[in-house]
C-alpha positions in Angstrom: 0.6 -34.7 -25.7 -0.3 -36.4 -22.6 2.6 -35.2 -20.7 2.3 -31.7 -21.9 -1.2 -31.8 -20.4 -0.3 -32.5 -16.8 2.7 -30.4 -17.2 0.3 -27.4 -17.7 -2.5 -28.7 -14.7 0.5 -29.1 -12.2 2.2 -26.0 -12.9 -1.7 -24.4 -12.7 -1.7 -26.2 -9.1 1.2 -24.8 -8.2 0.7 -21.5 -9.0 -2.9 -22.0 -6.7 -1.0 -23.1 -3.9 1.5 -20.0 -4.1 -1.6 -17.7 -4.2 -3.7 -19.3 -1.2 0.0 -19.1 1.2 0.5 -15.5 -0.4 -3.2 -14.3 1.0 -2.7 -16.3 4.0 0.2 -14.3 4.9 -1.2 -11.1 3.8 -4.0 -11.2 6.3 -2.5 -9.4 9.0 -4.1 -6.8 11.6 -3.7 -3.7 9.0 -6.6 -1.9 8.3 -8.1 -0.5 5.2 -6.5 2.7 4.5 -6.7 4.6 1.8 -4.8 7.8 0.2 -5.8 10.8 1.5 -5.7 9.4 5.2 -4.0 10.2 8.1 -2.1 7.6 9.9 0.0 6.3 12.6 2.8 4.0 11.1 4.6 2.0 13.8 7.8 0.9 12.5 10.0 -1.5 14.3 14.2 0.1 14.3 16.8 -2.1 15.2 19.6 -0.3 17.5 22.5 -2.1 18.4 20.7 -5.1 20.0 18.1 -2.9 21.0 14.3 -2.8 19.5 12.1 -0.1 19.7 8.9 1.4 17.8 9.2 4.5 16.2 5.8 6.2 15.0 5.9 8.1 12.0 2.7 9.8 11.6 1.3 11.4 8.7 -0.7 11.8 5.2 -1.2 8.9 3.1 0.3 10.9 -0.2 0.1 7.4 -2.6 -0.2 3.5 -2.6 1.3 0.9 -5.3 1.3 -2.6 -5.9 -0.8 -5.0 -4.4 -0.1 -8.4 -2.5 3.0 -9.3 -0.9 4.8 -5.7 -3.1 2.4 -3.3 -1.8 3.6 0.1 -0.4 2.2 3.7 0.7 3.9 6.8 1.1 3.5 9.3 3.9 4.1 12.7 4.4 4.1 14.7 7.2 5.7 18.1 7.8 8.8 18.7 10.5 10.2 21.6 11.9 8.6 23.8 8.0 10.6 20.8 6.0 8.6 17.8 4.0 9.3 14.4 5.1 8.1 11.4 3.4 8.8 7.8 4.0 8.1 4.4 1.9 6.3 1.5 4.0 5.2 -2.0 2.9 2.4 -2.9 3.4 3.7 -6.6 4.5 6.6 -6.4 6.7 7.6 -7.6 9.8 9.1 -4.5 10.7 5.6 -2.4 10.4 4.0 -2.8 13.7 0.5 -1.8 13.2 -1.1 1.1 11.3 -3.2 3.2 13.0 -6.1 5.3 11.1 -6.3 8.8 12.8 -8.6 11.0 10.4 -9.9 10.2 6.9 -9.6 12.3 3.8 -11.9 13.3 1.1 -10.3 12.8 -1.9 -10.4 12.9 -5.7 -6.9 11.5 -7.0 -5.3 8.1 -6.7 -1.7 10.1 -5.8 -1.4 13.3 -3.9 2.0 14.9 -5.1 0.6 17.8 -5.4 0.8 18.1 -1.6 4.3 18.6 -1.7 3.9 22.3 -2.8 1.0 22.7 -0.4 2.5 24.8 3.2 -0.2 26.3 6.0 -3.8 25.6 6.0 -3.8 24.3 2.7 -2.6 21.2 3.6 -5.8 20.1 5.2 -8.4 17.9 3.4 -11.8 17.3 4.5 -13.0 14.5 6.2 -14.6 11.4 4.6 -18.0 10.5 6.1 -18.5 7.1 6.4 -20.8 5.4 4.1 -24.3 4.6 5.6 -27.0 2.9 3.2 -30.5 4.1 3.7 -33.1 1.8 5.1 -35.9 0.5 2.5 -39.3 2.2 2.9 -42.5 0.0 1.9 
């Protein structure tokens, strides 16, 4: 019984430890984004033995997971056809994300984008939450 006991409080302590290095590593420079934004993605792309940084900018169309498995779609529109693209969140390969405009939004995914051409595919800003002073 007495081994089963600090069986279970070691593998608890281990499983803290791998939490603490896991939100350790996930404080990077990203910002908070959310869906319905507009953003700058810069993605590292290995050529040959060449790096460069691509920037793929766009809608933020969904987000999934969370810690180290998190990902976000965007969308953007080239040449009349839909592109999206899958990013982690955590990666060395993405650079930094940039925030260009944010969107005022009701859903947690935005597929219904995809069937959106024109004007329609604009969403309203997002004013930033300011709290009133208190009045005596």
């Amino acid at each position: 019984m007495k081994n089963r006991l600090l069986q279970i409080v070691e593998d608890m302590a281990k499983k803290h430890v791998a939490d603490l290095s896991e939100k350790s590593d996930f404080k990077r420079s990203i910002p908070a984004f959310e869906v319905g934004d507009t953003v700058d993605v810069h993605f590292r792309i290995l050529e040959g033995q060449k790096e460069r940084i691509q920037v793929f900018t766009g809608l933020v169309i969904s987000q999934r997971g969370h810690g180290m498995g998190e990902m976000f779609t965007v969308r953007r529109i080239v040449q009349g056809e839909g592109v999206e693209r899958t990013f982690p969140v955590v990666s060395p390969r993405v650079a930094k994300v940039e925030v260009k405009k944010t969107g005022k939004v009701r859903r947690a995914k935005l597929y219904y984008m995809r069937d959106r051409v024109g004007k329609a595919t604009r969403l309203k800003e997002r004013k930033p939450h300011i709290p009133k002073a208190k009045t005596k």
